[in-house]
C-alpha positions as CSV (number, residue, x, y, z in Angstrom):
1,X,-6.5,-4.8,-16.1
2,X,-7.2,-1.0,-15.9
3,X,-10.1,-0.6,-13.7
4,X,-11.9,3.4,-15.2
5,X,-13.9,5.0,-12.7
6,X,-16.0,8.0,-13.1
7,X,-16.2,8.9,-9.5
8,X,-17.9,12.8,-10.5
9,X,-18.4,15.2,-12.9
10,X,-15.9,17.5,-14.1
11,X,-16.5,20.1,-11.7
12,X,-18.3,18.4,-8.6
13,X,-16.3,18.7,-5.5
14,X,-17.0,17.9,-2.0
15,X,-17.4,21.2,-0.5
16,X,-15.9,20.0,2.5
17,X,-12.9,18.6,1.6
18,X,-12.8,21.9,-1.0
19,X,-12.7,23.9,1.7
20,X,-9.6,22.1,4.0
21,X,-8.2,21.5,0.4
22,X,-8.0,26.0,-0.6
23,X,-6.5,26.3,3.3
24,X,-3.6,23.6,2.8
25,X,-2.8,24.8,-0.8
26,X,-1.0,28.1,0.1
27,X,1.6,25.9,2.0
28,X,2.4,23.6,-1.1
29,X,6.0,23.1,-1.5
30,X,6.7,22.9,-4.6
31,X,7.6,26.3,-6.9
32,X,5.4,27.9,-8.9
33,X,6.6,26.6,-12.1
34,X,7.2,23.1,-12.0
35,X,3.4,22.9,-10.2
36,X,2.2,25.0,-13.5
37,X,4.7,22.7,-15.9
38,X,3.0,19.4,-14.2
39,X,-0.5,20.5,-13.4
40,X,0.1,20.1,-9.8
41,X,-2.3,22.4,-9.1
42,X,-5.5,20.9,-10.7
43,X,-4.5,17.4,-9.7
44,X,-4.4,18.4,-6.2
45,X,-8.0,20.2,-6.4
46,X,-9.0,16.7,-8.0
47,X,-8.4,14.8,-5.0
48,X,-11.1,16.6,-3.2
49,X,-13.9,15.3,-5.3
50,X,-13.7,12.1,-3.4
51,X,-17.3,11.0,-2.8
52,X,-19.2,13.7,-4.6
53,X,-21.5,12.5,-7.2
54,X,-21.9,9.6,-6.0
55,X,-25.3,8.3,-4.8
56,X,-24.9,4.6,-3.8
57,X,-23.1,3.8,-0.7
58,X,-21.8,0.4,-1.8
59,X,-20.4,1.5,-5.0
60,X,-18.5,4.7,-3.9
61,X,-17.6,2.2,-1.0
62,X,-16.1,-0.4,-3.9
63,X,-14.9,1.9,-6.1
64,X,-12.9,3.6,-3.9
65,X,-10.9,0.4,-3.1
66,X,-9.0,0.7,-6.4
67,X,-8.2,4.5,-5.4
68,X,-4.0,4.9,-5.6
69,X,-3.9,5.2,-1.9
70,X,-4.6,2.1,-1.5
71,X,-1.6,-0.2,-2.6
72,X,0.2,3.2,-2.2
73,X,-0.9,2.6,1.9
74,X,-1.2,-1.1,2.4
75,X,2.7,-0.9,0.4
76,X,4.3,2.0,3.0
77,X,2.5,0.3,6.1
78,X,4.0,-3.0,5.3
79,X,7.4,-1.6,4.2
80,X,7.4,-0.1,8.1
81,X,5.8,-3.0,9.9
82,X,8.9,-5.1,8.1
83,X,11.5,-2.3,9.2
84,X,10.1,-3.8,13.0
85,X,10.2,-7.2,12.2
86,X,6.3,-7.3,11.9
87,X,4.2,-9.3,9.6
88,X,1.6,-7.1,8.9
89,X,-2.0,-8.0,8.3
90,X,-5.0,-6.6,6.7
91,X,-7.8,-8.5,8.3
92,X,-10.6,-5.7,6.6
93,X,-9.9,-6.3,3.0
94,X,-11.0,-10.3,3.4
95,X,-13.7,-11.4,0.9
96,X,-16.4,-12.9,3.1
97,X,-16.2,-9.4,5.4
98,X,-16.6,-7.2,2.9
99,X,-19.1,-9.7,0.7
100,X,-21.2,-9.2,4.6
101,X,-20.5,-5.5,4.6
102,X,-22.2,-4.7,0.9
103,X,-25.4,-7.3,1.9
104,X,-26.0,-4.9,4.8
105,X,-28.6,-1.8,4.5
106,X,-27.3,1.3,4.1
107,X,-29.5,3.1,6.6
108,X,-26.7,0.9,9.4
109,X,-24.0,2.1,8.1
110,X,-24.7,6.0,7.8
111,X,-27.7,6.7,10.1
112,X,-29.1,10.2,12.0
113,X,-26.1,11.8,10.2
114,X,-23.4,9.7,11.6
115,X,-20.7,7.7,9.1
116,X,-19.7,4.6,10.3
117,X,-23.1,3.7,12.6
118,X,-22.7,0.0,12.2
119,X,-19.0,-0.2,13.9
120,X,-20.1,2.3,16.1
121,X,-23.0,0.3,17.5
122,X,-20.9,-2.5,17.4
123,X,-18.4,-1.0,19.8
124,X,-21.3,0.7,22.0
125,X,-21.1,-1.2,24.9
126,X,-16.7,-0.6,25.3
127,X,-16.2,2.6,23.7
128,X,-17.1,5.5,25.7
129,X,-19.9,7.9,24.4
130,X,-17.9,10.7,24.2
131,X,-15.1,8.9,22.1
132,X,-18.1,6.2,19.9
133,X,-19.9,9.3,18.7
134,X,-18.0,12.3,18.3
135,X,-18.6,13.9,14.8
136,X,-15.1,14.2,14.1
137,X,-12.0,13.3,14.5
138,X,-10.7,16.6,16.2
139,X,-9.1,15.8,19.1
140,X,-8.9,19.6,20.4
141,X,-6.2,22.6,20.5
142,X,-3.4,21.5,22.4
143,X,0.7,22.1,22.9
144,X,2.8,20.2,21.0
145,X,5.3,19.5,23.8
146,X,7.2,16.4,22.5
147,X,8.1,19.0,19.7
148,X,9.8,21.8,21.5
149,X,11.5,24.6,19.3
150,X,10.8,25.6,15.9
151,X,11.4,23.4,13.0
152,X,13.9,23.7,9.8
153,X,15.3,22.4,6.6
154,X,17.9,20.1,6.7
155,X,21.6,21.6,6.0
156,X,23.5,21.6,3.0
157,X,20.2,20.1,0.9
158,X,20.4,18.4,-2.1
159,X,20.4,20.3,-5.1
160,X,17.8,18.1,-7.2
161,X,15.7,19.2,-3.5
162,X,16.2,23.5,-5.2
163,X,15.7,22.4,-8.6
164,X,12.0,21.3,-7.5
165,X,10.6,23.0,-3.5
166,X,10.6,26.3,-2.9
167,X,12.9,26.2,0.1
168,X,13.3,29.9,0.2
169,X,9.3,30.4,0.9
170,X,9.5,27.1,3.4
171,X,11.7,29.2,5.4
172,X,9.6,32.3,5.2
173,X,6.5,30.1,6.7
174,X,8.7,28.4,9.4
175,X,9.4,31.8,10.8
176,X,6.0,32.0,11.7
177,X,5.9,29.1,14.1
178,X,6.5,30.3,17.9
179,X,9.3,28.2,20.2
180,X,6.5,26.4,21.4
181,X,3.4,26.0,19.1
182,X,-0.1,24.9,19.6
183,X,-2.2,22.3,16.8
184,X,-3.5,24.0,13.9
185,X,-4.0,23.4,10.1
186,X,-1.8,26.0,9.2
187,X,0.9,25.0,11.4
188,X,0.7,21.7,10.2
189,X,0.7,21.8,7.3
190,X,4.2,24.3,7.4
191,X,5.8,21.6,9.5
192,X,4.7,18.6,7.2
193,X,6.7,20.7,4.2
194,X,9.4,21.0,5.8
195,X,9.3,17.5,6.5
196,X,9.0,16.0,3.1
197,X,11.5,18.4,2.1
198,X,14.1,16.8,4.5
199,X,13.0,13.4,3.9
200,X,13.6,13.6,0.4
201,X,16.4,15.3,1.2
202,X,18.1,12.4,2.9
203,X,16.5,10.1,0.5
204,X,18.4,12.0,-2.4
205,X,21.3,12.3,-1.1
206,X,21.9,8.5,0.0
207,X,20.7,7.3,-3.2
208,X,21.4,9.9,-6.1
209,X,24.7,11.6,-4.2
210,X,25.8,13.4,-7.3
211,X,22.0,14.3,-8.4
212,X,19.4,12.9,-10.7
213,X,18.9,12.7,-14.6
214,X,15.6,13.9,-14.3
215,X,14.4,14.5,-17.7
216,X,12.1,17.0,-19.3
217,X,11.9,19.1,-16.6
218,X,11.2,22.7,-16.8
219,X,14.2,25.3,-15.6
């Protein structure tokens, strides 16, 4: 059954994740023209619409269970928990609790301009203060020292990987990242390209050796 949701109008974003959203964007790595040929571009500024327009808690809260990332989540998370030998659960999504979470009043679950106020409260008494009511989930500027030495793309990549990232201005932007290099959005978001890049990389080449018949795509 398709399941259409109107979750804003046309051109209703939230400014918020607008904002994170025009920072990140710069860093996309995919070139120019197959982001123009596909629309990348305005199906990535879609994304940041999440909850505006909406003015009910309960239905952007319902509604937003039949979002992609959903199964897209729950499938990756269980593909990785079997990889361990672990049956994974998902002890949120049962009936009854959520059935309990819609009958309760909104003012408990986003009070004195705090999401979440009802599992906070709930927690109270184990959580400390400083953790339970922090306003974000910035955990502050710090070294990543598990990562020493700067990043790159994976040798010899696969040449469906040319046809589609723009390696050659990954490269340029992983020049920019110092030997040792501190948490940032920008620098984030530079070393999350080059890891999908290299991921897909190794994905490609261990299941389409000889490269891909990937139709209609632009050149």
């Amino acid at each position: 059954m398709y399941y259409k949701i109107n979750h804003s109008a046309p051109n209703e974003y939230n400014k918020r994740f607008f904002n994170a959203w025009k920072q990140r964007w710069p860093y996309f790595g995919v070139k120019d023209n197959i982001a123009e040929f596909y629309s990348l571009k305005r199906k990535y500024f879609d994304t940041a619409k999440f909850d505006a327009g909406y003015t009910n808690l309960n239905k952007f809260t319902i509604e937003g269970r039949f979002q992609p990332f959903v199964p897209t989540r729950m499938n990756n998370c269980t593909n990785m928990a079997y990889a361990y030998g672990v049956d994974y659960a998902w002890p949120l999504l049962d009936v009854k609790l959520i059935e309990f979470f819609l009958s309760i009043p909104t003012e408990f679950k986003y009070s004195r301009g705090m999401g979440r106020y009802f599992h906070r409260k709930a927690v109270e008494e184990f959580v400390p203060k400083g953790v339970n009511w922090k306003q974000s989930k910035y955990m502050g500027k710090k070294a990543l020292s598990e990562k020493k030495g700067r990043p790159k793309l994976n040798d010899g990549l696969h040449p469906d990987i040319i046809l589609f990232a723009d390696t050659e201005k990954c490269r340029k932007d992983l020049l920019q990242i110092p030997e040792m290099d501190f948490v940032d959005i920008k620098l984030m978001n530079v070393r999350g390209q080059a890891n999908t890049i290299n991921i897909l990389d190794s994905w490609l080449k261990k299941f389409y050796p000889n490269g891909a018949n990937w139709q209609n795509t632009p050149q």
